[in-house]
N, C-alpha and C positions, 0 to 999 in steps of 0.2 A: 639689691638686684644684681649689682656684679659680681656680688660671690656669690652668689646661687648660678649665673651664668658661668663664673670661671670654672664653677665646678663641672660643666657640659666637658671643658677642655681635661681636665682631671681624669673625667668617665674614660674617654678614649685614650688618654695618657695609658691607664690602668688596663686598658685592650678590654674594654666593653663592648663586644660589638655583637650584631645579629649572629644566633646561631644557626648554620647554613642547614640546617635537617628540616624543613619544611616547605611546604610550596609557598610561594609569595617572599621566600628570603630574599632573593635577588631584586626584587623591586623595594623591598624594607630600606635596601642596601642603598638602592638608589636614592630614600628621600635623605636617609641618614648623610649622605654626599651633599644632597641638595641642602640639607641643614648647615652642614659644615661652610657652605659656600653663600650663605644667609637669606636663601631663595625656602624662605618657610610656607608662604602662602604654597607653593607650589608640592612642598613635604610635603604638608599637612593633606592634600587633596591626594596623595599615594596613599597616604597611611590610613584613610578614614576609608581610600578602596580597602585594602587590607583587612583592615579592621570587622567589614563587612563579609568579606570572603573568607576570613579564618579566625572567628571571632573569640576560640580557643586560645590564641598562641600569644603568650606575652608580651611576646616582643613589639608586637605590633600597639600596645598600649603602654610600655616602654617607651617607645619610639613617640607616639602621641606624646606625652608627657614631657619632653624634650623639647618639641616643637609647641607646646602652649607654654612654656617658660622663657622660649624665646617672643614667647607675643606674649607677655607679660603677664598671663593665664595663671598665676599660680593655684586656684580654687583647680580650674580646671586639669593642672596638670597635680594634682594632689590626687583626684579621683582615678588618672591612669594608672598612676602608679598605684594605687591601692588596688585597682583591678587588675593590673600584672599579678601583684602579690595574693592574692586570691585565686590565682591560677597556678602561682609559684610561688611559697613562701617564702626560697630562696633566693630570690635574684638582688643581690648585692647590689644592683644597681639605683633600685627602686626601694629599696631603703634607704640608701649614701642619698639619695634627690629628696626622699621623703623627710631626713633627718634637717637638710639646709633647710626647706622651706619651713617643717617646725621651728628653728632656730631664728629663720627671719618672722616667725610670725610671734616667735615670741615663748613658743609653748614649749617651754625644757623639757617639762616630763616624756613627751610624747618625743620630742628631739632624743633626748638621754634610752627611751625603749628600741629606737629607729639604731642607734647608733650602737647598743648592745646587742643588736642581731647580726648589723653588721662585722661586729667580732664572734659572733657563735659561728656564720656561714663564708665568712670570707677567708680564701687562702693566703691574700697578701696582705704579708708581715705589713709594709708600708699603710697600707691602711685599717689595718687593725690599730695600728698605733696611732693614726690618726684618730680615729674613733676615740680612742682614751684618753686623746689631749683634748676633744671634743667633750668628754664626760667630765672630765676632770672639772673643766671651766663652765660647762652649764650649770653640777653640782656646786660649785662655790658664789655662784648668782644666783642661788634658790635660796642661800644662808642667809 
């Protein structure tokens, strides 16, 4: 659990954040804030307006997924991010979340696929490379 959390701290390290080109950014924004300051209940009840108002944009199940790993959701926060990435096969983000939870739940393979996308679609070097010390060590625990 606390490294799938430290990794919340990592995402925003990496400048993960809401992309402002939609309506409902500026409130994503704010639960994203209220996450940061551990007021989830109160996220989650922005994001789930969100969600419902713009139930296209990924960020907004992005942004869920985030908020049910801080309430210890991971089933739940597995299905956001799967649904981002069904919206956007790209969002680096929701793979890098998808990959830790496969790693905590145990399932390499699907960790080691999570984290090969995350080197096809990511521009930073630093975690491209993380991903490979990622691969490197799931592959040597499958032997």
């Amino acid at each position: 659990m606390f490294k799938i959390k430290k990794s919340l701290s990592v995402l925003f390290f990496l400048g993960i954040s809401v992309s402002a080109a939609f309506a409902g950014a500026a409130e994503l924004e704010k639960a994203l804030s209220l996450l940061n300051e551990n007021k989830t209940d109160a996220a989650i009840e922005i994001i789930k307006g969100q969600i419902q108002a713009n139930p296209n944009i990924s960020d907004n199940y992005l942004a869920m997924g985030l908020a049910q790993i801080e309430k210890n959701d991971y089933s739940g926060a597995k299905e956001n991010f799967q649904q981002a990435l069904s919206i956007n096969k790209k969002i680096v983000a929701a793979h890098y979340m998808l990959a830790m939870i496969y790693e905590k739940d145990g399932d390499a393979p699907q960790a080691i696929d999570k984290w090969q996308k995350i080197i096809k679609y990511s521009k930073n070097d630093v975690l491209k490379d993380l991903a490979k010390k990622h691969i490197k060590q799931l592959q040597e625990e499958i032997k």
